[in-house]
Each structure stands twice: as structure tokens, then as C-alpha cells.
Residue frames as qw, qx, qy, qz and C-alpha x, y, z in Angstrom:
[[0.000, 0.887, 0.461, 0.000, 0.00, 0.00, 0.00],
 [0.360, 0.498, -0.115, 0.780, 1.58, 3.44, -1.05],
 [0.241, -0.209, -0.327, 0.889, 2.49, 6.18, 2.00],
 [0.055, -0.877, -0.434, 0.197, -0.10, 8.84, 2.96],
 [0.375, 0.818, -0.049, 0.433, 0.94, 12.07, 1.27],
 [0.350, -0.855, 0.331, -0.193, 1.76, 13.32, 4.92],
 [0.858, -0.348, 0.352, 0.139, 4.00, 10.25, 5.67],
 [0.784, 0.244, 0.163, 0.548, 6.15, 10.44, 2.39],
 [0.113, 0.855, -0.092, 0.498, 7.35, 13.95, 3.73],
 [0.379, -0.662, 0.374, -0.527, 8.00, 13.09, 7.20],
 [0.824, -0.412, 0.381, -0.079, 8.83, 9.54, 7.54],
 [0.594, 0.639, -0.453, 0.183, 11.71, 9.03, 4.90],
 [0.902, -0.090, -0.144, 0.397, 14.51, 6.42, 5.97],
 [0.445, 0.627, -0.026, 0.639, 16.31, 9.31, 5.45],
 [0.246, -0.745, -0.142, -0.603, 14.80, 11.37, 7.90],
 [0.895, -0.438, 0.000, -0.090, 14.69, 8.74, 10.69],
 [0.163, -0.706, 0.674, -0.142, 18.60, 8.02, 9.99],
 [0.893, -0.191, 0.392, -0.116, 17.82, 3.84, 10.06],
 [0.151, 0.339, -0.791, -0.487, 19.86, 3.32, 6.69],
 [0.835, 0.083, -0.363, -0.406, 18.37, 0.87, 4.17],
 [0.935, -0.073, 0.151, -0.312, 17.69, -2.58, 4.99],
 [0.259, -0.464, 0.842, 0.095, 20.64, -5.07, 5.15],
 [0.473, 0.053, 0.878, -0.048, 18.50, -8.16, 3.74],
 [0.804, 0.580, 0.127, -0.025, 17.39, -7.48, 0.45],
 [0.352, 0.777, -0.492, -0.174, 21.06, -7.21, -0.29],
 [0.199, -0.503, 0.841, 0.004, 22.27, -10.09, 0.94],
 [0.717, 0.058, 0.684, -0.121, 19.64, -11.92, -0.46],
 [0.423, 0.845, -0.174, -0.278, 20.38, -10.56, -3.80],
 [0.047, 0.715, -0.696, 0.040, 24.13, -11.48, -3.45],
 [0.567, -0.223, 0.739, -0.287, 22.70, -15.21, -2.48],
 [0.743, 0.388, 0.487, -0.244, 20.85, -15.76, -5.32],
 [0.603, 0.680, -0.393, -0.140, 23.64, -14.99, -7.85],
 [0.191, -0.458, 0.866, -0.062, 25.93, -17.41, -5.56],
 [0.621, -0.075, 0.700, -0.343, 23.46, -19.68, -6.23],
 [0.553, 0.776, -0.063, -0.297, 23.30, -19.09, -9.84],
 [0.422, 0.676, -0.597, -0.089, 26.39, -19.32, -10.63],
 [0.495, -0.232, 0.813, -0.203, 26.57, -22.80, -8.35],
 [0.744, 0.176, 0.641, -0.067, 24.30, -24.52, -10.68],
 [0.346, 0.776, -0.343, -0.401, 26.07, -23.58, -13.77],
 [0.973, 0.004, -0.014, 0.230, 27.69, -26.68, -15.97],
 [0.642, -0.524, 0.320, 0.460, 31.08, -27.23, -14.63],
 [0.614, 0.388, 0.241, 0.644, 32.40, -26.51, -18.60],
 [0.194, 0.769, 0.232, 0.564, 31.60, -23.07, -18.26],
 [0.546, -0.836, 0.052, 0.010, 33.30, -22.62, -14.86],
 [0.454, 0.625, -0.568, 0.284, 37.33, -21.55, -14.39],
 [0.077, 0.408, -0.724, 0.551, 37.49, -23.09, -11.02],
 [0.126, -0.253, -0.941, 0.187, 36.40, -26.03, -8.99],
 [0.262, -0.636, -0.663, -0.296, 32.61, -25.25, -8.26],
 [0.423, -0.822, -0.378, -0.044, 32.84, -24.05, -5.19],
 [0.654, -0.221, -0.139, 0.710, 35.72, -22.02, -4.85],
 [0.040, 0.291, 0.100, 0.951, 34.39, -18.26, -6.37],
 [0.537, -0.384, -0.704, -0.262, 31.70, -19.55, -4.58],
 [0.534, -0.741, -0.342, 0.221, 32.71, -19.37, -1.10],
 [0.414, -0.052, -0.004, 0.909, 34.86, -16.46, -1.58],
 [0.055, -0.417, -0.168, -0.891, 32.20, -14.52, -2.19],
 [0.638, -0.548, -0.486, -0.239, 30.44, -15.79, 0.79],
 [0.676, 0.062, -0.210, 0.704, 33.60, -15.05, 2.68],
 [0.194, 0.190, 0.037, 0.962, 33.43, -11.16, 1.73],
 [0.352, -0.525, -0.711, -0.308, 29.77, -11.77, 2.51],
 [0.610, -0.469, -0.466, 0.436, 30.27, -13.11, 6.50],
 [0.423, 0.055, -0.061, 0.903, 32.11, -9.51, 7.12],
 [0.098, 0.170, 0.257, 0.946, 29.58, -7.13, 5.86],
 [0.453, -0.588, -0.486, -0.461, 26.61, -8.42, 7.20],
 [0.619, -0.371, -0.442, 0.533, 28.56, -8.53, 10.95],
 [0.219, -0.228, -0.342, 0.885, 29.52, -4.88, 10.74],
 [0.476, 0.053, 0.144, -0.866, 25.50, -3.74, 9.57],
 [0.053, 0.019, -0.908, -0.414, 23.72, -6.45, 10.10],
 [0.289, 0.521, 0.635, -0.492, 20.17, -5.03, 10.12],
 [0.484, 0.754, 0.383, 0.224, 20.66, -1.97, 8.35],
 [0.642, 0.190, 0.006, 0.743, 23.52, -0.16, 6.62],
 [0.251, -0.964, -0.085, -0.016, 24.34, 2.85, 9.13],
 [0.412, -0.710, 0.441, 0.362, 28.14, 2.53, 9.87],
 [0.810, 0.538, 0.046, 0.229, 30.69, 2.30, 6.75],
 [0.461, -0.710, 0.349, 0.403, 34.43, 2.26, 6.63],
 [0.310, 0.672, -0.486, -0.465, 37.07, 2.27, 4.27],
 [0.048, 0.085, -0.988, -0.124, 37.51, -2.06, 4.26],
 [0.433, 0.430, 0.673, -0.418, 33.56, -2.04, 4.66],
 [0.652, 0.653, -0.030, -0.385, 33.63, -0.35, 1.02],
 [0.160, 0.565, -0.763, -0.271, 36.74, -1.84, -0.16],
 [0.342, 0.084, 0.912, -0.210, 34.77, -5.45, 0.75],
 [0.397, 0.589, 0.409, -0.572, 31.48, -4.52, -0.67],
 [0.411, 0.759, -0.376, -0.337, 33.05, -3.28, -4.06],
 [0.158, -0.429, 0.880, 0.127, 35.35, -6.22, -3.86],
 [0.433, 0.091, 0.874, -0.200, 32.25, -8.75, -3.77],
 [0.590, 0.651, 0.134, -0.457, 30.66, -7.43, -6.85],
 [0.427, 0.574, -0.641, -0.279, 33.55, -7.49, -9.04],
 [0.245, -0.255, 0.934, 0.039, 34.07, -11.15, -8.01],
 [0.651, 0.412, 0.606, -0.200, 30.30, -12.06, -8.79],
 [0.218, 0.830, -0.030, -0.513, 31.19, -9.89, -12.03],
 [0.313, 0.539, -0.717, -0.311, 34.08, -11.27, -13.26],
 [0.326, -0.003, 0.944, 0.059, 32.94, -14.95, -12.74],
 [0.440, 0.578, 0.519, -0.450, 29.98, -14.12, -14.44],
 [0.568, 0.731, -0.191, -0.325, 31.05, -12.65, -17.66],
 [0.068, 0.503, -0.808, -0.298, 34.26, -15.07, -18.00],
 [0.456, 0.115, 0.877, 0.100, 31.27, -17.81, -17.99],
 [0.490, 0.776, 0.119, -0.380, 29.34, -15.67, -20.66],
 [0.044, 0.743, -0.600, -0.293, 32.69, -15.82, -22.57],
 [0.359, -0.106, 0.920, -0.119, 32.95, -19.37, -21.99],
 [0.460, 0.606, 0.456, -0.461, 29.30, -19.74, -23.15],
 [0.312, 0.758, -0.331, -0.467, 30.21, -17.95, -26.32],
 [0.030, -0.655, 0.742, 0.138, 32.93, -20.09, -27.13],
 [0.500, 0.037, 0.827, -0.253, 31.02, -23.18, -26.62],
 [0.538, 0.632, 0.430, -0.354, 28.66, -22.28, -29.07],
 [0.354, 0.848, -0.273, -0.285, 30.62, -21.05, -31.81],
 [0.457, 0.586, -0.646, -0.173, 33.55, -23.50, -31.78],
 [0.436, -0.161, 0.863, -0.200, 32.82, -26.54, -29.58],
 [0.262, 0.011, -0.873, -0.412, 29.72, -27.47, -31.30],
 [0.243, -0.033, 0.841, -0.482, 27.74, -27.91, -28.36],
 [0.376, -0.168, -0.787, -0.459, 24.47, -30.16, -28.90],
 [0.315, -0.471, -0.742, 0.357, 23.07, -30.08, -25.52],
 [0.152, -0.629, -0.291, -0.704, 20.15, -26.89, -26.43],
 [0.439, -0.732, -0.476, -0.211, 18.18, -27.55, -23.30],
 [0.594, -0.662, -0.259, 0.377, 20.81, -27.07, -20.67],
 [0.377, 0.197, 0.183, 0.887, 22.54, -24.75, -22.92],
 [0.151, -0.644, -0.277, -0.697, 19.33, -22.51, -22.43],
 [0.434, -0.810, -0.326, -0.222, 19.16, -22.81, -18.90],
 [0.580, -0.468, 0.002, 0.667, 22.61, -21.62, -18.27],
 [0.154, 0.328, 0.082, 0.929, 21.86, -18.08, -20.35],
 [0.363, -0.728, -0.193, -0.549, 19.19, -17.58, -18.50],
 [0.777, -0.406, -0.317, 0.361, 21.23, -18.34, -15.62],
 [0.447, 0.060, 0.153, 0.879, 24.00, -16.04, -17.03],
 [0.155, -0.537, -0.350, -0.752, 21.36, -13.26, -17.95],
 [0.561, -0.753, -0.343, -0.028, 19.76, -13.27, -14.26],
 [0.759, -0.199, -0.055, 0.617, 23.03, -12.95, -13.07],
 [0.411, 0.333, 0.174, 0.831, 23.43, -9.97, -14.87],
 [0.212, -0.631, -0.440, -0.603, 21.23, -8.60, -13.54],
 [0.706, -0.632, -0.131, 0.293, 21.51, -9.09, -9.91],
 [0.634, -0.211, 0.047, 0.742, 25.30, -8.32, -10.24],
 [0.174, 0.513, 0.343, 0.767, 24.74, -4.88, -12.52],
 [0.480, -0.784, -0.315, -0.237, 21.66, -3.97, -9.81],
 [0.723, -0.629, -0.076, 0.275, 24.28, -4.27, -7.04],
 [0.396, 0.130, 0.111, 0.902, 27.29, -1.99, -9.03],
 [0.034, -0.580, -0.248, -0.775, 24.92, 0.84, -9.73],
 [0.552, -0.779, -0.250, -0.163, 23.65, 0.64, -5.86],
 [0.877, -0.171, -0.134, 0.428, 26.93, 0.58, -4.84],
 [0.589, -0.130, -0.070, 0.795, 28.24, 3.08, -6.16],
 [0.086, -0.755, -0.433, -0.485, 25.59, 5.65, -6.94],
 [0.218, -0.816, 0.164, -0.510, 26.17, 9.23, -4.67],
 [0.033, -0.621, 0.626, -0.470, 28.61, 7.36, -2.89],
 [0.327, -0.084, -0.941, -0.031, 26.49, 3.79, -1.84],
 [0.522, -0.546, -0.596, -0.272, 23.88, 2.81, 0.32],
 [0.587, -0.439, -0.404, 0.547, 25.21, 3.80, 3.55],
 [0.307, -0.398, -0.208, 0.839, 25.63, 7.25, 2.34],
 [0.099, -0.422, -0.614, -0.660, 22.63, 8.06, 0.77],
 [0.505, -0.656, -0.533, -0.173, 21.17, 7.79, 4.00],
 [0.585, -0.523, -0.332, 0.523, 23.42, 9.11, 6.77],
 [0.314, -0.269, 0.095, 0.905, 25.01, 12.10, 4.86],
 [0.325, 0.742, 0.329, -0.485, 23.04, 15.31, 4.40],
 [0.755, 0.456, 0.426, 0.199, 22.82, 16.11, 0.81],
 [0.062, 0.952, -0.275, -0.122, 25.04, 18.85, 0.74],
 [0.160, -0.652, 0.738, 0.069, 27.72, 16.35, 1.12],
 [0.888, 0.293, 0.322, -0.147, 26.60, 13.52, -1.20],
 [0.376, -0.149, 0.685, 0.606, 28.87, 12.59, -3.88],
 [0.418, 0.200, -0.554, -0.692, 27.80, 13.73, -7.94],
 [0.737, 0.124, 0.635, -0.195, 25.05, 10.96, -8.28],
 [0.264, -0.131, 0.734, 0.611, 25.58, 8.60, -11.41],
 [0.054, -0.494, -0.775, -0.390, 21.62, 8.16, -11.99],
 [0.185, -0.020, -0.028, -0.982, 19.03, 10.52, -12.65],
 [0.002, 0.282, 0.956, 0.077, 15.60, 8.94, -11.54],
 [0.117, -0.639, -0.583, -0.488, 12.41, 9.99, -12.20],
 [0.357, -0.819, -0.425, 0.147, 11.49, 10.67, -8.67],
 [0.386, -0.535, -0.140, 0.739, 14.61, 13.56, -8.63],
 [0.200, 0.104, 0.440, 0.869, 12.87, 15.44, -11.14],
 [0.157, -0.546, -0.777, -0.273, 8.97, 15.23, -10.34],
 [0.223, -0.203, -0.256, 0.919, 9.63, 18.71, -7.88],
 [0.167, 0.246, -0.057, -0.953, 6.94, 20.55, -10.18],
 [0.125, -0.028, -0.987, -0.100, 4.93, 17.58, -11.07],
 [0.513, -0.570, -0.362, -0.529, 1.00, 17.44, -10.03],
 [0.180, -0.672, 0.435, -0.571, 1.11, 17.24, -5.91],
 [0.874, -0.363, 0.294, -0.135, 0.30, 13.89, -5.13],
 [0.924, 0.121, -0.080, 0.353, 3.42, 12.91, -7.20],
 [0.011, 0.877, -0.153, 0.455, 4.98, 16.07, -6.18],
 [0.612, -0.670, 0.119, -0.404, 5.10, 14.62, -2.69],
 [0.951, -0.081, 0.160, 0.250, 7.60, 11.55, -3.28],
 [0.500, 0.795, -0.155, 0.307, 9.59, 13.71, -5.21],
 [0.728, -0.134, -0.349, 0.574, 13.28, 13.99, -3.56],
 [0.143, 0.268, -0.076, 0.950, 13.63, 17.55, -2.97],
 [0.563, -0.489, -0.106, -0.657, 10.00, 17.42, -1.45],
 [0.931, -0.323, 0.086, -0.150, 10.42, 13.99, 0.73],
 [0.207, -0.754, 0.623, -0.032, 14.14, 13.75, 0.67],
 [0.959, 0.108, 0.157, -0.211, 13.87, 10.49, -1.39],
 [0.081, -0.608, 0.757, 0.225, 16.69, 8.10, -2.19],
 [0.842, 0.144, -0.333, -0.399, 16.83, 5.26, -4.19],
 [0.805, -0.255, 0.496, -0.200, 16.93, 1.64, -2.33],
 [0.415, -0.174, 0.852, 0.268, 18.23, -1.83, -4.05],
 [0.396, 0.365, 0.840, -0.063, 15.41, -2.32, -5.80],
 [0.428, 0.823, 0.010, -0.374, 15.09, 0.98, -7.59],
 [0.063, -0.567, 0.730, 0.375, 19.08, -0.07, -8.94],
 [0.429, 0.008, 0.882, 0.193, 17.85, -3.68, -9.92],
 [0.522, 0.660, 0.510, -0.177, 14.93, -2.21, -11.89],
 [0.128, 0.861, -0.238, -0.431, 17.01, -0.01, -13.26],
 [0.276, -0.409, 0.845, 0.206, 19.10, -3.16, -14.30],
 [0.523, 0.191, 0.826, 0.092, 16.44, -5.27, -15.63],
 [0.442, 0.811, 0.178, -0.340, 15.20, -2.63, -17.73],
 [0.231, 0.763, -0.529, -0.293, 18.68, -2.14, -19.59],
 [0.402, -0.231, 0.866, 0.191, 19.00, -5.79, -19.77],
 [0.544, 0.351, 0.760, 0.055, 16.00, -6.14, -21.65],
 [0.329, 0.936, 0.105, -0.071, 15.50, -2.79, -23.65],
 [0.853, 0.093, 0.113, 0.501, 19.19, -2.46, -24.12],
 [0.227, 0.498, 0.022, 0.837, 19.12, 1.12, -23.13],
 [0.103, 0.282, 0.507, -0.808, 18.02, 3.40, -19.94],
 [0.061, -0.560, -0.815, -0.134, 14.69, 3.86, -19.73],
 [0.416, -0.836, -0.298, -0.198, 13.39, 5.97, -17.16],
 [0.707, -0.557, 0.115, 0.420, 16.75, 6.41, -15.47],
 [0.606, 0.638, -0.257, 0.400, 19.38, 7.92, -17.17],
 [0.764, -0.334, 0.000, 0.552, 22.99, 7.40, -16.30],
 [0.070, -0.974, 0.209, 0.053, 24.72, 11.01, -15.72],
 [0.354, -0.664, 0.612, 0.243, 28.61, 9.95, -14.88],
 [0.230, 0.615, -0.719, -0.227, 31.11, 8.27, -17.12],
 [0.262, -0.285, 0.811, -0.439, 31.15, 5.22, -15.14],
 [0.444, 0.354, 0.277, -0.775, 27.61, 4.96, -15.53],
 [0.676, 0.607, -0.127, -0.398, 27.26, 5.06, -19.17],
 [0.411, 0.374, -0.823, -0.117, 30.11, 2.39, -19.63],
 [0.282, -0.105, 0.917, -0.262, 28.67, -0.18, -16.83],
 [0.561, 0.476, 0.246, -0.631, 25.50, 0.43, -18.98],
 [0.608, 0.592, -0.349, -0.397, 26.87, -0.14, -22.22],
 [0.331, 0.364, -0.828, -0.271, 28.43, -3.48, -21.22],
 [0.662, 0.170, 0.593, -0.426, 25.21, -4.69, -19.39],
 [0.766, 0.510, 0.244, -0.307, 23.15, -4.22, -22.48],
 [0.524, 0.474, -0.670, -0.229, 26.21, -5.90, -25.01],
 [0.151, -0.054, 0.960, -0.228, 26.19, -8.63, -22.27],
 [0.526, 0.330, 0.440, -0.649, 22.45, -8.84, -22.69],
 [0.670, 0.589, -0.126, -0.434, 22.12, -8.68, -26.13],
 [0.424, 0.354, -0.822, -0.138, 24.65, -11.32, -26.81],
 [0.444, 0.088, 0.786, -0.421, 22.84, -13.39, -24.04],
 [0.621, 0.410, 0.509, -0.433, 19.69, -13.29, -25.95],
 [0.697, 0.562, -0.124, -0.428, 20.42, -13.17, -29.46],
 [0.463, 0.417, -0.764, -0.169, 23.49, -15.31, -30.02],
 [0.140, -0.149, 0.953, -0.223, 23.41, -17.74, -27.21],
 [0.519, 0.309, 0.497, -0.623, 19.56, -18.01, -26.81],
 [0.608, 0.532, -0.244, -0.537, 19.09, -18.18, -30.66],
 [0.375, 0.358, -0.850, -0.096, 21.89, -20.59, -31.31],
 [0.260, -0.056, 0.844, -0.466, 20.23, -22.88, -28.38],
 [0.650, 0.413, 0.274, -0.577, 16.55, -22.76, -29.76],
 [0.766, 0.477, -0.331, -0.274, 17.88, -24.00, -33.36],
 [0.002, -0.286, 0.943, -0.169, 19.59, -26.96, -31.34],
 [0.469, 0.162, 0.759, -0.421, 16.65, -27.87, -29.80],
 [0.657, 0.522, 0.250, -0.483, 15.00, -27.84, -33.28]]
């Protein structure tokens, strides 16, 4: 159920200081470990479980020093955090690669499971993309919320809601500058699933450098998900 007007002015995370919510990231961060667990073993550089628990490793840490919700942040709390993406990252595209390769010069004949490791790969992407762009947006999750907005970092995305200031008044009222809104995990993953499937920002646009290149190799990761792998799979199975 959406917020009374009066409540999305005056009860903002923001306001209150609680930081976001510790457990939709980590269950994010579970479900690509789990992904990338039931990948075949061809399309993995290392024993099964070894990028595996490393990233479960960098996990254990992060959820010990917020493990409700993300208020305190240090310099090995971001250097962890940042660390555990790129790992889900690079295991992720080197099995996309992998993937590739298969298809083109192995030969492979096995369509079905061939399709349900891009759409493995392709979730993945998602998740892992969702969790860069939260990351590092205006400086991450931890300081979106604690630090007044004078002293945000540049932000990378432009979302709807930081524009809607002059808008009609019940959308007026969510608006960031009116309710001091920030965006949560879940605004980043949409943001993610949209460029995975449209192959371009939507609603969001990406502002920083950064940005516009993690963008541009979602949606080439995407698009080679779905058209070569996905294609070449379907005319196996047929």
C-alpha cells in the first residue's frame, strides 16, 4: 500500500537516519551465488565451489559490521562490498565468454541445458549490474542515507522521482527535494532489468562516465545473451 501524502514527507529512511535494509542485499548477493553454483562445470574456471565461497567469505564480514541496516561504513567495509561485486562480475562474464565459445567453436548439442545456463547467465546480470549501480551511486547505500545532501557525492543516476519537484502534488510529494527520497536496491535492480531487456536506460538515465560504460556493457552482455546464445540454443533444440 503506497504512504499517505503526509507520511512520504515526514517519515523518509532518510529522515529517521535507520539506513536501508541489510537483507534485500544479501539476499540478492545469495541468489547470484546460487546461480552461478548450478552452472555446468564446462563453463566454470574453477572447482565449483571455490568463487563460490569467496564470495560468501566477503559476505560473513559485511553483514557482521550492519547487520540489520547499513548505518556505519568504513574504508575495508567499502573496499569489501566493491570487492564482492567485481568477483560475482568477473565470474559471471568469464562464464558468458565461456558460453560464447562453446557455441561457436565446440559445437555444443546439448540446447536444453545450454538454455538454462543463459538464462542463468542473464539473471546474473542482472543481480550483479543492480548491485554496481547501488553501490556506487552518490557514494552507496550507507551514504545516501546518513550524509546530508550537501555532502553527497555527484550521483551517477538521474531517476524519475529527482525530477517530479513541479509535477501534479500527489506525485509532487515523493519527489526527492520534497520527501528527501533516495533510491533503495530495488530501484538499482529495476534499473538493471530494464537495460538488460531494452538495451538502453529507460526511465533512469545514467549522468557519470562510469555509468554510461557499466551500462553499455550490461546491455552488449544482454544482447549477446539473448540473441546469439539463446538463438543458437533454440535452433539446437530444433
Amino acid at each position: 500500500m503506497a504512504r499517505p501524502r503526509e507520511e512520504a514527507q515526514t517519515r523518509h529512511p532518510r529522515h529517521e537516519r535507520r539506513g536501508e535494509a541489510r537483507l534485500p542485499g544479501v539476499v540478492a548477493t545469495l541468489a547470484a551465488i546460487m546461480l552461478y553454483l548450478g552452472l555446468p562445470q564446462r563453463l566454470l574456471i574453477a572447482p565449483r565451489y571455490v568463487l563460490p565461497a569467496l564470495e560468501f567469505l566477503l559476505l560473513v564480514p559485511l553483514v557482521a559490521i550492519n547487520p540489520k541496516r547499513l548505518t556505519r561504513q568504513t574504508r575495508a567495509f567499502r573496499v569489501l562490498s566493491l570487492t564482492l561485486v567485481a568477483v560475482i562480475a568477473t565470474s559471471n562474464v568469464v562464464a558468458l565468454g565461456i558460453l560464447v565459445h562453446e557455441l561457436v567453436y565446440a559445437g555444443v548439442k546439448d540446447g536444453r541445458s545450454l538454455l538454462v545456463a543463459a538464462l542463468q547467465v542473464w539473471l546474473t546480470n542482472i543481480i550483479v549490474f543492480g548491485l554496481a549501480y547501488w553501490e556506487l551511486d552518490r557514494g552507496g547505500p550507507v551514504t545516501r542515507t546518513q550524509a546530508p545532501r550537501t555532502e553527497l557525492p555527484l550521483a551517477d543516476f538521474r531517476f524519475s522521482q529527482d525530477e517530479n519537484d513541479d509535477s501534479v502534488q500527489e506525485v509532487a510529494d515523493g519527489a526527492s527535494g520534497t520527501s528527501d527520497w533516495v533510491p533503495t536496491l530495488m530501484d538499482y535492480l529495476y534499473v538493471s532489468v530494464t537495460n538488460s531487456t531494452a538495451f538502453s536506460p529507460t526511465d533512469t538515465m545514467p549522468l557519470s562516465t562510469r555509468a554510461k560504460v557499466m551500462m553499455s556493457v550490461q546491455s552488449v552482455s544482454a544482447l549477446v545473451t539473448s540473441l546469439l546464445v539463446i538463438a543458437r540454443a533454440v535452433s539446437i533444440l530444433h
